[in-house]
C-alpha positions in Angstrom: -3.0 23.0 3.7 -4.8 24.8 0.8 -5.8 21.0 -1.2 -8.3 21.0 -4.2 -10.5 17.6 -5.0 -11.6 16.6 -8.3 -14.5 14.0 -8.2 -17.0 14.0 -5.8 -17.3 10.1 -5.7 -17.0 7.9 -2.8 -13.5 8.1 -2.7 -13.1 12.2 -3.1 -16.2 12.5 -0.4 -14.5 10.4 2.4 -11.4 12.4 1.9 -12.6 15.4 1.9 -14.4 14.8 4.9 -11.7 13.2 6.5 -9.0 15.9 5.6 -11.7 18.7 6.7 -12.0 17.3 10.0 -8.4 17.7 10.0 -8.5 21.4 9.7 -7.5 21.5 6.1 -9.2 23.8 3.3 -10.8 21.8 0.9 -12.1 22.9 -2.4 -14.3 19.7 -4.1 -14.9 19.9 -7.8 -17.8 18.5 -9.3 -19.7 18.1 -12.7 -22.9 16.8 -11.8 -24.9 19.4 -10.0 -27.4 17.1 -8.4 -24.4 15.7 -6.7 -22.6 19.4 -5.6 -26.5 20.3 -4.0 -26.1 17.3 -1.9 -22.5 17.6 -0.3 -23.6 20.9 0.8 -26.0 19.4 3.2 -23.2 16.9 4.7 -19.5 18.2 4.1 -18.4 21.0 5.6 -16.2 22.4 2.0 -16.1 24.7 -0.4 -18.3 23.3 -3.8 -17.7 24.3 -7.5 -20.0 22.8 -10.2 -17.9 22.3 -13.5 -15.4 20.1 -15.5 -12.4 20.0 -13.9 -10.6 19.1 -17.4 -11.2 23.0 -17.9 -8.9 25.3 -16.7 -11.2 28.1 -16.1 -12.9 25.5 -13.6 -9.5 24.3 -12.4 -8.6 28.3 -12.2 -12.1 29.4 -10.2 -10.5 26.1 -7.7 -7.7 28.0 -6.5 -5.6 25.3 -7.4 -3.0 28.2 -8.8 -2.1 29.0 -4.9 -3.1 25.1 -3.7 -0.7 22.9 -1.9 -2.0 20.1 -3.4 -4.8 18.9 -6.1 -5.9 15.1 -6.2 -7.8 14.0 -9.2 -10.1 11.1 -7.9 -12.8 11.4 -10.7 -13.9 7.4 -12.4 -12.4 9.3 -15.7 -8.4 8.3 -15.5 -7.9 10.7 -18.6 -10.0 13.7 -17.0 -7.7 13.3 -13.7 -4.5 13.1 -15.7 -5.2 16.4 -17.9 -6.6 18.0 -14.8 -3.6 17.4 -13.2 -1.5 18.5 -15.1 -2.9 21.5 -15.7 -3.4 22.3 -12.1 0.6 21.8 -11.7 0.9 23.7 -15.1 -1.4 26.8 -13.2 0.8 26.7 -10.0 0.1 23.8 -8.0 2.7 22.5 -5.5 2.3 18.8 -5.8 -0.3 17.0 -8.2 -1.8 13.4 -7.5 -4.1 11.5 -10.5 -6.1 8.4 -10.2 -5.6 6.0 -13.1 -6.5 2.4 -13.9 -4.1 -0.2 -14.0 -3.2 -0.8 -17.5 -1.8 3.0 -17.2 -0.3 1.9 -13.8 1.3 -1.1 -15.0 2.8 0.7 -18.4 5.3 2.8 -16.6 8.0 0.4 -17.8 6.8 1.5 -22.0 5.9 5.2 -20.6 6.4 7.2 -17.9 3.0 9.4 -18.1 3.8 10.9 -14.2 7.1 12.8 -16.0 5.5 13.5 -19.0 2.3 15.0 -17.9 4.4 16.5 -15.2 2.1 15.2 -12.3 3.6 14.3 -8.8 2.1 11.1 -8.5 0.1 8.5 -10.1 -1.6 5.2 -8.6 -4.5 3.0 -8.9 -7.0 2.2 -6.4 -7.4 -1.7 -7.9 -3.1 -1.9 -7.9 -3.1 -0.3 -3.7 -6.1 -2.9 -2.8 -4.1 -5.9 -4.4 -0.9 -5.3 -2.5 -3.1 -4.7 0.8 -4.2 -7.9 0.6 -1.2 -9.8 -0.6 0.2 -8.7 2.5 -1.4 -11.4 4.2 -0.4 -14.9 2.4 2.9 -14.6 2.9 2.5 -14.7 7.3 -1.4 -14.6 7.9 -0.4 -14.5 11.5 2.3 -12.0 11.7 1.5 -8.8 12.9 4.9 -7.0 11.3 3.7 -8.0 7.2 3.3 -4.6 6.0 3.9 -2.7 2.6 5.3 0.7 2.2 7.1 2.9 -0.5 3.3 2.4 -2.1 3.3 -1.1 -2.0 7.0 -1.9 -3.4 9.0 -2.8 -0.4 7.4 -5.7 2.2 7.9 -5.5 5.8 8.0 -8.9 7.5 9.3 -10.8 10.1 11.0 -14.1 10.1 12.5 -16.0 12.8 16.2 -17.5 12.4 16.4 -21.2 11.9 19.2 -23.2 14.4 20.6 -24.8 10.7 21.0 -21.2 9.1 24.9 -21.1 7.1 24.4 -17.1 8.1 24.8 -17.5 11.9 27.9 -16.1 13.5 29.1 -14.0 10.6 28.9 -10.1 11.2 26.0 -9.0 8.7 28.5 -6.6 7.0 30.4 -9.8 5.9 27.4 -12.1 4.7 26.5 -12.1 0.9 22.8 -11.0 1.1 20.6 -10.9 -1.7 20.1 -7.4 -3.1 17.7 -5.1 -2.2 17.1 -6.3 1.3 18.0 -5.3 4.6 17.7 -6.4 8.1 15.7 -3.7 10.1 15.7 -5.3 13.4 16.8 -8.5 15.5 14.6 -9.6 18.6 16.6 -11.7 20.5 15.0 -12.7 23.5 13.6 -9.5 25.4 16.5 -7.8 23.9 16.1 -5.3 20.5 19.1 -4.3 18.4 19.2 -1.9 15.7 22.0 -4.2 14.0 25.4 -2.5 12.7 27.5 -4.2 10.1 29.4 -6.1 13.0 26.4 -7.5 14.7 25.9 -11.1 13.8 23.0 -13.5 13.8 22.1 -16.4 16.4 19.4 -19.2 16.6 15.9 -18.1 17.2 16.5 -14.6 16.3 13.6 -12.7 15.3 14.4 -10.5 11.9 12.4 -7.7 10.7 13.4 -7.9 6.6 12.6 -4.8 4.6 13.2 -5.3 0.8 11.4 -6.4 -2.4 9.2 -9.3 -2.2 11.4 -11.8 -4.1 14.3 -10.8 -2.3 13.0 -11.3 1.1 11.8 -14.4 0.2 15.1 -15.3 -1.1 16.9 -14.3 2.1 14.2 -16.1 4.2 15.5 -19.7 2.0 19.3 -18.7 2.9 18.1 -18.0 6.4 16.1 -21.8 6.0 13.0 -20.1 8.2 10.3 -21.6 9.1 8.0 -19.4 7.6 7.0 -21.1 4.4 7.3 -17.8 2.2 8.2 -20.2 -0.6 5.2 -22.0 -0.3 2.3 -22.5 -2.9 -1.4 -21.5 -1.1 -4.5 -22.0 -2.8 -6.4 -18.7 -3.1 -9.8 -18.3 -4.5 -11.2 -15.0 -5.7 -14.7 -14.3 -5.8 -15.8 -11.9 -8.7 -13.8 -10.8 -11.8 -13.8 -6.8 -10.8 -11.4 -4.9 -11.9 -10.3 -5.1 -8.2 -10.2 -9.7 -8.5 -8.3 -9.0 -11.7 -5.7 -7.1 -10.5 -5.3 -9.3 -7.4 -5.0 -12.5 -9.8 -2.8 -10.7 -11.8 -0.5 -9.5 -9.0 -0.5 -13.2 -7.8 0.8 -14.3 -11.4 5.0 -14.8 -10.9 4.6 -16.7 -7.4 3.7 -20.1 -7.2 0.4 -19.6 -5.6 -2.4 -21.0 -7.6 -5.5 -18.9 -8.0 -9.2 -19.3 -8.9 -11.8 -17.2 -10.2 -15.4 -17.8 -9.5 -17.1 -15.2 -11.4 -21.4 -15.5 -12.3 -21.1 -13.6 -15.6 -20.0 -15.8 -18.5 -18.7 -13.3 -20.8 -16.6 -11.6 -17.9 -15.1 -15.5 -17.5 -14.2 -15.9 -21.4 -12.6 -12.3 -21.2 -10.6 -13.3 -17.8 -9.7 -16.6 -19.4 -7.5 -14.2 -22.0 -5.7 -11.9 -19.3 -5.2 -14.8 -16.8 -4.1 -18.2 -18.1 -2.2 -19.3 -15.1 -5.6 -19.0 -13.3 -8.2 -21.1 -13.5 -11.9 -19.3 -14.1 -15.0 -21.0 -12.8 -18.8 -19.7 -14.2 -21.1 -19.8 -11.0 -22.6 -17.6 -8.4 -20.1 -17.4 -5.2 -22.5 -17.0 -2.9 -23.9 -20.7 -3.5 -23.1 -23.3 -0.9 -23.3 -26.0 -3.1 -20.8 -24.4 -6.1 -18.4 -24.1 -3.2 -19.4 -27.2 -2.4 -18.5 -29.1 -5.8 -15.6 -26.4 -5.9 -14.0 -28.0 -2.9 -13.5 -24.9 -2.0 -12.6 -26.4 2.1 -8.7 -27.0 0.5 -8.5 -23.4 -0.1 -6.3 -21.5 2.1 -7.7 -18.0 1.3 -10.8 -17.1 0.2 -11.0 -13.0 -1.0 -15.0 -11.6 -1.8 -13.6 -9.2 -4.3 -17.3 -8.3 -6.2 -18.7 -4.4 -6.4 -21.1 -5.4 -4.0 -20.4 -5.7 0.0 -23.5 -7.5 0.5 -22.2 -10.2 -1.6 -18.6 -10.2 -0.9 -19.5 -10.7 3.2 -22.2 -13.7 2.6 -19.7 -15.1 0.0 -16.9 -15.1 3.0 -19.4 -16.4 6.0 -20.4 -19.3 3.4 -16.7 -19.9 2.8 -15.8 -19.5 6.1 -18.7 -22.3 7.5 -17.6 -24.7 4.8 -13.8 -24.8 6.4 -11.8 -22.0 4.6 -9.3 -20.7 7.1 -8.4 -17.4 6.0 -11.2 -15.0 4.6 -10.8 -11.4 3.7 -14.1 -9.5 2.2 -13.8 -6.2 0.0 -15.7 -4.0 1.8 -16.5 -0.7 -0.8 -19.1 1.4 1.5 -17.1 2.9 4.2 -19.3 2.8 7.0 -19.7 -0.9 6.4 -16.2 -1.6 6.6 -16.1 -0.1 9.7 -19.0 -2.3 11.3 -17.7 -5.3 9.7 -13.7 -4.2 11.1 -15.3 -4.3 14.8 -16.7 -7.8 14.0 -14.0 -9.6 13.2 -13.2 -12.0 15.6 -17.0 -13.6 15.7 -17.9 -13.4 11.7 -14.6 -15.7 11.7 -12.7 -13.1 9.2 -8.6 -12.7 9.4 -9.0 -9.1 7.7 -11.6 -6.7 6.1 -10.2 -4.3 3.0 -11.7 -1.2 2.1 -10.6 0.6 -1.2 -11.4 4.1 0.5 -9.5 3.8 3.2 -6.5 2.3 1.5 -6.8 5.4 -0.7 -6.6 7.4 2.3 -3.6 5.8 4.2 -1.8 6.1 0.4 -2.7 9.5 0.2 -2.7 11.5 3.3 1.1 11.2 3.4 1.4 13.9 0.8 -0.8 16.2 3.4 1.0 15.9 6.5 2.9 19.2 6.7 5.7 18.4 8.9 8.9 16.8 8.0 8.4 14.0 9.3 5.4 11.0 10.3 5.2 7.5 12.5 4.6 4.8 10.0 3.6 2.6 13.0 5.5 0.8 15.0 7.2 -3.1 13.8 6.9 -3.9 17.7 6.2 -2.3 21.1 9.1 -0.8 21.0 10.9 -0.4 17.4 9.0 2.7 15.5 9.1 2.9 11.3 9.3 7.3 10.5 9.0 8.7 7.1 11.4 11.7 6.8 11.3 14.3 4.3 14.7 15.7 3.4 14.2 19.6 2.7 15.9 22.0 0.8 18.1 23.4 3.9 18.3 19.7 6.1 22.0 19.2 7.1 21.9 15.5 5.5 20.9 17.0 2.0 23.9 16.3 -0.8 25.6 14.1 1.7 26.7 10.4 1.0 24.4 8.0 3.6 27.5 6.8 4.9 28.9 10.6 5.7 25.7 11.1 7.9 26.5 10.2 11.6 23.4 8.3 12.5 22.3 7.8 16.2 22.6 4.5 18.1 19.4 2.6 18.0 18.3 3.5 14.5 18.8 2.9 11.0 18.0 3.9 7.3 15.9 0.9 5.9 15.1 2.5 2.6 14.2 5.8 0.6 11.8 6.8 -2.0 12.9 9.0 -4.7 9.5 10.4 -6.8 8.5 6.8 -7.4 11.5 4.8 -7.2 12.7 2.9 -4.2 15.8 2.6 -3.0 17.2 0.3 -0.4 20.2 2.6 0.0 24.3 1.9 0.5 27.0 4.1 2.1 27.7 5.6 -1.7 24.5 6.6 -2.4 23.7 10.5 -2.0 20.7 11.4 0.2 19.0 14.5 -2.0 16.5 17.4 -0.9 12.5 15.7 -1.8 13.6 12.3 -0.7 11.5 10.4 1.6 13.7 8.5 4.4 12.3 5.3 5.9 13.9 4.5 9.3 13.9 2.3 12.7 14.5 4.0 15.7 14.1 3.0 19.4 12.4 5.9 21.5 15.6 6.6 23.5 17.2 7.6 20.0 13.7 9.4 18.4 14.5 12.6 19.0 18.0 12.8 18.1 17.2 11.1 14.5 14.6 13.8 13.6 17.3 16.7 14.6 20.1 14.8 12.3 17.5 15.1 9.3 15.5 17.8 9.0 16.1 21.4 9.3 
């Protein structure tokens, strides 16, 4: 693919580099020379020097023949002209990096459709729902996030004392906007139908929005205590802490702040009253100390400096916190600290570039069709783009004859999600989310593509 960068920051240099290697033509636009003289020494891409708000600059880009232009500078207004003026010039598809008040406003303004970008997301928003991911099943290997971060992925096991067991699943009153992916039962792994029903100990792979999963995990009586309150403490009042507070708000986790500059506190104490904000230095054994911080259940370094972050954790970690994730910004130290999980005594490491990455390289896969990953050993998650000429295109979801051993979970529609029903009409530019077994792979990709 013929993709054009705007922003040679961290983020734009790791991508580059990483969708080079991948045999992709990149074109990186930068305004600070000092900065275009250096990548030429370590990325192997074509440079221009300029403002990429300009459309002359935008123009000498070649983003008028491009298959894709992704704004990535730290100026949210810059990347949403510049996109829109690359899609305005030709483009194919248009990504912008904003910050989150933009992100979170789509419900007074919808500034994707009017600028006429293809997508809009914030780093801060994607690194908050990578790490909510964990307090809901530290332990479970199946709590994942896709349709960018709206629809969770988890697995719950069936209590002996459910009121759903024995019903067929087409029959059952489930809360809206879930679905039941998959049933492990035993060694056995069903791709349930509407007259498959539920027994004791089964396994369930749930896809839906957060609340609702939560609510069918309650009428399922699990024993997975997604209702339960955790303690979580956040050290540093970043932009990135403050979106993770603020994504914690509605649940009935209670959060803390420990932040060492006082007028960051007083401004956090404004957008956060459900938190509590405490004026120290993180790093210090004996504010954790006084902090009590040993009756946390998660402890999250969340500063702008890795350094901090990963002595924060290690001193949270010693002092009896059992979960602790770091924010690691510098990608090569995320990757050290990734292979060192297991002794530094850390459940995760998160590392805003390459959760920009995973978000993004999903627009640059060519084909039709990618593996998500796979929910178990066997059951494999595929994202399926319908195209203009696929057979499915126009036709009702319940007027496609899908194979045994796989199902439609949910769809994406430009940036809505949609856990879908037999009326609704699949359409050409949707992004299909399915389960398949690998005896049933190959005969799901010919029903829905080309």
């Amino acid at each position: 693919m013929k993709i054009v960068i705007l922003g040679a920051g961290d983020t734009g240099r790791f991508l580059a580099n990483h969708l080079s290697n991948k045999n992709h033509r990149i074109k990186l636009i930068e305004k600070s020379e000092s900065v275009v003289g250096s990548l030429n020494d370590v990325l192997d891409v074509g440079t221009i020097c300029g403002d990429g708000a300009q459309a002359s600059v935008l123009a000498d880009g070649g983003v008028a023949t491009a298959d894709l232009f992704i704004g990535l500078t730290d100026n949210q207004h810059v990347n949403l002209l510049a996109a829109s003026i690359a899609k305005a010039l030709g483009c194919r598809k248009t990504i912008a990096r904003v910050d989150v008040p933009i992100q979170s406003d789509k419900k007074t303004f919808d500034y994707q459709s009017h600028f006429s970008i293809d997508y809009v997301f914030s780093s801060e928003q994607l690194v908050a729902f990578e790490i909510s991911k964990y307090f809901l099943n530290p332990e479970a290997s199946t709590s994942e996030q896709i349709g960018r971060g709206r629809i969770k992925v988890q697995q719950i096991d069936v209590s002996p004392d459910s009121k759903l067991l024995k019903t067929p699943i087409q029959s059952l009153t489930l809360p809206q906007l879930v679905r039941v992916a998959v049933i492990h039962r035993g060694e056995e792994v069903i791709i349930p139908q509407g007259h498959d029903v539920l027994e004791p100990n089964d396994s369930l792979t749930l896809f839906g929005e957060q609340t609702f999963v939560e609510e069918l995990a309650e009428m399922l009586k699990a024993d997975n205590h997604l209702n339960e309150s955790r303690k979580i403490t956040i050290y540093g009042g970043s932009d990135y802490g403050l979106t993770l507070a603020m994504l914690l708000k509605n649940t009935p986790n209670k959060v803390r702040i420990i932040e060492e500059n006082a007028e960051v506190c007083t401004w956090l104490s404004t957008k956060l009253p459900h938190a509590v904000i405490v004026h120290g230095d993180g790093r210090s054994v004996e504010l954790l100390k006084e902090e009590q911080i040993e009756k946390a259940d998660f402890f999250i370094g969340m500063s702008n400096h890795d350094e901090d972050n990963l002595m924060a954790c290690l001193q949270a970690k010693t002092l009896g916190v059992k979960y602790v994730i770091p924010l690691v910004h510098n990608a090569d130290n995320s990757f050290v600290v990734a292979q060192h999980l297991e002794p530094f005594g850390f459940l995760a490491t998160v590392s805003p570039r390459q959760v920009n990455l995973m978000d993004l390289v999903r627009f640059v896969d060519s084909k039709d069709f990618y593996s998500v990953g796979y929910l178990s050993e066997e059951v494999e998650l595929v994202q399926i783009t319908v195209s203009e000429g696929a057979r499915v295109a126009g036709k009702l979801v319940k007027e496609v004859e899908w194979p045994k051993n796989s199902s439609l979970v949910t769809l994406l529609r430009n940036d809505k999600v949609i856990i879908p029903g037999g009326k609704d009409v699949i359409q050409a530019g949707d992004s299909l989310y399915s389960v398949v077994l690998p005896n049933s792979r190959k005969h799901l990709l010919k029903v829905l593509t080309r």
